[in-house]
N, C-alpha and C positions, 0 to 999 in steps of 0.2 A: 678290850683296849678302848680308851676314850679319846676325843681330840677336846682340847680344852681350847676357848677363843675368850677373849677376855671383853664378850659380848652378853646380851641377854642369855636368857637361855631357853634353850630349844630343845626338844627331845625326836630322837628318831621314831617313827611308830612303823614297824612291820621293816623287813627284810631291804635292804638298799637296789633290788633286782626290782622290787615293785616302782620305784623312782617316785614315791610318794610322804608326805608327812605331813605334819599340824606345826602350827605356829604359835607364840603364846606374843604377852606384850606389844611392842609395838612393831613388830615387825612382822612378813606376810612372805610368803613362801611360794613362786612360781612355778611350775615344771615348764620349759620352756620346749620346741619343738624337737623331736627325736634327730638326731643327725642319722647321714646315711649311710654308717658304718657303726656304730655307737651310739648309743642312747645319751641325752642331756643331760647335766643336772639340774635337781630343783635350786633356783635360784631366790635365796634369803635378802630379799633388799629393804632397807630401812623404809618406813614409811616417811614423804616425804612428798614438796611439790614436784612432780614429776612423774611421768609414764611409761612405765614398761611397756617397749616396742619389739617388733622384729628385726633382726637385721644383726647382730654382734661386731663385728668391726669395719661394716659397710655401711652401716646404718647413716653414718654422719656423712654428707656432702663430700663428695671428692675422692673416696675411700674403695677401692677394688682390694677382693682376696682371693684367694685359691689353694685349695691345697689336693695333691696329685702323690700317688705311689712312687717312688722313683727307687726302689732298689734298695736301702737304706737301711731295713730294718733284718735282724737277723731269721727274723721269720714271718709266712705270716703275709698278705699285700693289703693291708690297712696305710694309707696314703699318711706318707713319712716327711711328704715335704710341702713346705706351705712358704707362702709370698703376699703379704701387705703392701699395697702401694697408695700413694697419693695425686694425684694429679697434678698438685701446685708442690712449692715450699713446702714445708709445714714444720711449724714452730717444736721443734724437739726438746725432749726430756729422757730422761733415764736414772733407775734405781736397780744398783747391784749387790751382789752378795759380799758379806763381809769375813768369809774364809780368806784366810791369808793367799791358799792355793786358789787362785782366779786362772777358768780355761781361758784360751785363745780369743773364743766369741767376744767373753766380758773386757779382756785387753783395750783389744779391738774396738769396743761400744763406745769405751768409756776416752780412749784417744780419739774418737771422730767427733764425741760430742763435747770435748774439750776444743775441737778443731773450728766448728762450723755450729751454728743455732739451730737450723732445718735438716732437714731429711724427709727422703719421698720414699724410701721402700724400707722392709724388716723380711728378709730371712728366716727362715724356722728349719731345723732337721730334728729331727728325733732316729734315734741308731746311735749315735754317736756324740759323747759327751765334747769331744775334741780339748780333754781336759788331761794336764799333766803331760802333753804332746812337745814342749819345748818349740823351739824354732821351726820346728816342720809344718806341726799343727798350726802355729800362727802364720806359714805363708800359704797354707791351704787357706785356710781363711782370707787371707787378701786375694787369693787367686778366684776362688768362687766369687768374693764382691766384685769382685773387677768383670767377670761374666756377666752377671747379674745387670750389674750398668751397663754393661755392652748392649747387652739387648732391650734395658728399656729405657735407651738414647739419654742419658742421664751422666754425672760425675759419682766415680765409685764413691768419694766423701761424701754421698746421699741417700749410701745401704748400708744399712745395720745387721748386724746377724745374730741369731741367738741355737744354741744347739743343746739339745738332749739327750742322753741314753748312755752309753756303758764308758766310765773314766776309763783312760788311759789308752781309748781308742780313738783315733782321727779319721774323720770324715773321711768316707765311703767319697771320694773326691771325681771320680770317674763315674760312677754312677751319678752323682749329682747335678754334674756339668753337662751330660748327658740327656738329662730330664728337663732342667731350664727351660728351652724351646717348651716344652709342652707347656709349664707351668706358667711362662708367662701367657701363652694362649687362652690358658683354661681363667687368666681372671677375669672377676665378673664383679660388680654393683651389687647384686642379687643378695640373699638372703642365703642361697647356697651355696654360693662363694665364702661366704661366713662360715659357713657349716663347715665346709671341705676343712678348710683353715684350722678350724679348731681341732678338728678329727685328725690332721697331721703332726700336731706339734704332741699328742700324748702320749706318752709309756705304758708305764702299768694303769695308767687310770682306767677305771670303767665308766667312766661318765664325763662329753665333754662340759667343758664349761665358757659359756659364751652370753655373753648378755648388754642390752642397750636400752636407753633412757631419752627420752627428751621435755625440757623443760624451757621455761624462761628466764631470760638473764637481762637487763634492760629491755623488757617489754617485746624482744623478739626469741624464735622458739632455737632451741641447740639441741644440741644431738651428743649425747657420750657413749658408746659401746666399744666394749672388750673382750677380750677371748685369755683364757689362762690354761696351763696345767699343770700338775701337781697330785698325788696322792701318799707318797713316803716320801722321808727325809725329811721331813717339815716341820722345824724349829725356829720361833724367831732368832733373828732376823730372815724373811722368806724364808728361803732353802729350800732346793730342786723344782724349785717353780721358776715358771718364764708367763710373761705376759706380754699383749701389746691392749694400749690402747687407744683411740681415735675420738676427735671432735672436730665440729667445726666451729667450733668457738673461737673469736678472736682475742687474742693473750699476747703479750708481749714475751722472750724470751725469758728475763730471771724472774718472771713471774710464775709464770708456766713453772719453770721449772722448780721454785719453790712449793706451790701447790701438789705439784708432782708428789715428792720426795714428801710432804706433810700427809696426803692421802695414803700413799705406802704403810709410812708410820701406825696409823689408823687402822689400816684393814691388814695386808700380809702383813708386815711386821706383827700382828698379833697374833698370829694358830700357831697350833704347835700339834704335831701327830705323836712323833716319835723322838726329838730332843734332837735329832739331828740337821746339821749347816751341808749343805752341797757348794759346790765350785761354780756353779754354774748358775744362777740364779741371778733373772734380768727381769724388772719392766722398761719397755720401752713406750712412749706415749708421745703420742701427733698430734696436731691442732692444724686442721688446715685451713681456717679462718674462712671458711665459705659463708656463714651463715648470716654475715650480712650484723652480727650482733654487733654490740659495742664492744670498741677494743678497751679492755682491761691492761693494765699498767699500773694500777693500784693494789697491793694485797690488801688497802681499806677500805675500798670500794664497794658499796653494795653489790654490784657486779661481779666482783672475784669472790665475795661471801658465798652466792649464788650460785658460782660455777663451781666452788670447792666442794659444796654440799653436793653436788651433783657427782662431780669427780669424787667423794668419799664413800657416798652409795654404791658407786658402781664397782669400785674396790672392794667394798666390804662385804657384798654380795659374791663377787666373786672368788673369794677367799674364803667363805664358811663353804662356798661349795667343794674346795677344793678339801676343808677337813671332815665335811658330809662324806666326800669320797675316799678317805683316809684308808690304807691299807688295812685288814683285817679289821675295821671300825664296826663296830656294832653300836653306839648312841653319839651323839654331838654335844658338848656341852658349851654353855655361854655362860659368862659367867661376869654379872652388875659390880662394880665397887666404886664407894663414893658418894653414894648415894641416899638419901635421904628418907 
């Protein structure tokens, strides 16, 4: 089985359980730190100005995660539930799946951020696709947000949610509402609160995938790290992948949000595993403007140049991981056109 990315190319070398390989062209190949339930994946980031750091979705200013067991999964206590939060506002964006059948979560996503510019927390489950659920599924879904806000003193139009695992099941809702309390406890700044995080939101994957960058944007330093999962179903457009990711870069909203939706395009929007579109298939992406940078409002701005290229690496890094990880994959392929 191959995964094809419409990238350099890259070959696997030795068994995917080794979490190791070679890189050719211009690109450089990380393994980043073992999570504590699953191992990382190696992470493919374009070469570029910018430094591979610790941290994945905490990495940037302002950003707490966690992710905690809570019940969720049908077998198994690999932690099923995770929680991104922000400390301030933060300038929102979001890219969803283009199945005609959208679960409950992507509903939901895509009315709040029609609703409101920011957002302080994202939701994750894995267990439960909450897809093809009708009316029920989508008031589980406002009743978990509406918890969620309860407890981190917030308006529920400030939680997002994204969910995983098996269609035409709805959220395991009593265990979840149940777990809360913990999860909002267990977040943390840390680098392990990253870890948790990533390790909650995945399926079948064997590898998670989590990775952060900081670079400069008008002469002061930012921070971009994400976390994704994915390894079947993966056709463009996305498909069965969820992401979040964080900065604390300052952006104005329909900037941000074009940038968004342009990085997408670039990184998932290009793999492909198996030809197949899922229901379910979200990034969601925060700016909590801490870093003191310059605010962009220009997409011609050297400044937004700057933070796109940033925001493109880290997508597209995290997206070869996700077809490195591909169901039954034995090599990776990339693949130049255009070129000279």
């Amino acid at each position: 089985m191959y995964e094809c990315l419409r990238f350099p190319a890259i070959p696997l070398q030795g068994p995917k359980s080794k979490l190791w390989s070679s890189a050719r062209m211009d690109f450089k190949c990380c393994v980043v730190s073992v999570s504590n339930v699953i191992p990382a994946a190696p992470i493919y980031l374009p070469e570029g100005p910018w430094t591979q750091i610790p941290g994945g979705v905490t990495a940037a200013q302002g950003f707490k995660a966690a992710g905690i067991y809570g019940g969720l999964r049908a077998k198994g206590d690999k932690p099923d539930l995770a929680l991104v939060t922000c400390d301030v506002d933060a300038t929102s964006a979001g890219s969803f799946t283009t199945n005609v059948v959208a679960a409950a979560p992507v509903l939901y996503c895509k009315n709040a951020l029609n609703i409101s510019e920011t957002a302080r927390a994202v939701l994750i489950n894995a267990g439960q696709a909450n897809a093809a659920t009708g009316d029920a599924g989508y008031q589980d879904v406002i009743e978990c947000v509406n918890a969620v806000a309860k407890l981190l003193k917030m308006g529920p139009e400030e939680v997002l949610i994204e969910s995983t695992g098996v269609i035409g099941h709805r959220i395991k809702k009593g265990a979840l509402l149940e777990s809360l309390p913990k999860l909002v406890n267990s977040l943390s700044s840390s680098v392990q609160g990253a870890d948790s995080a990533a390790v909650a939101i995945t399926t079948t994957d064997l590898v998670t995938k989590s990775v952060a960058v900081e670079s400069q944007v008008g002469g002061k330093t930012i921070t971009i790290g994400g976390m994704a999962k994915g390894s079947g179903m993966i056709h463009p457009n996305m498909a069965t992948m969820l992401g979040v990711i964080t900065t604390d870069a300052v952006v104005t909203s329909d900037v941000w949000r074009k940038m968004v939706q342009v990085a997408v395009n670039r990184s998932f929007n290009q793999i492909t595993v198996d030809g197949d579109t899922s229901t379910n298939d979200t990034v969601v992406a925060l700016a909590s403007g801490l870093s003191g940078s310059p605010r962009i409002s220009s997409l011609e701005s050297d400044e937004a140049m700057q933070l796109q290229a940033c925001l493109d690496a880290v997508m597209q890094g995290l997206a070869k991981s996700i077809a490195w990880d591909g169901e039954g994959a034995t090599c990776l392929i990339e693949v130049y056109w255009g070129l000279q």
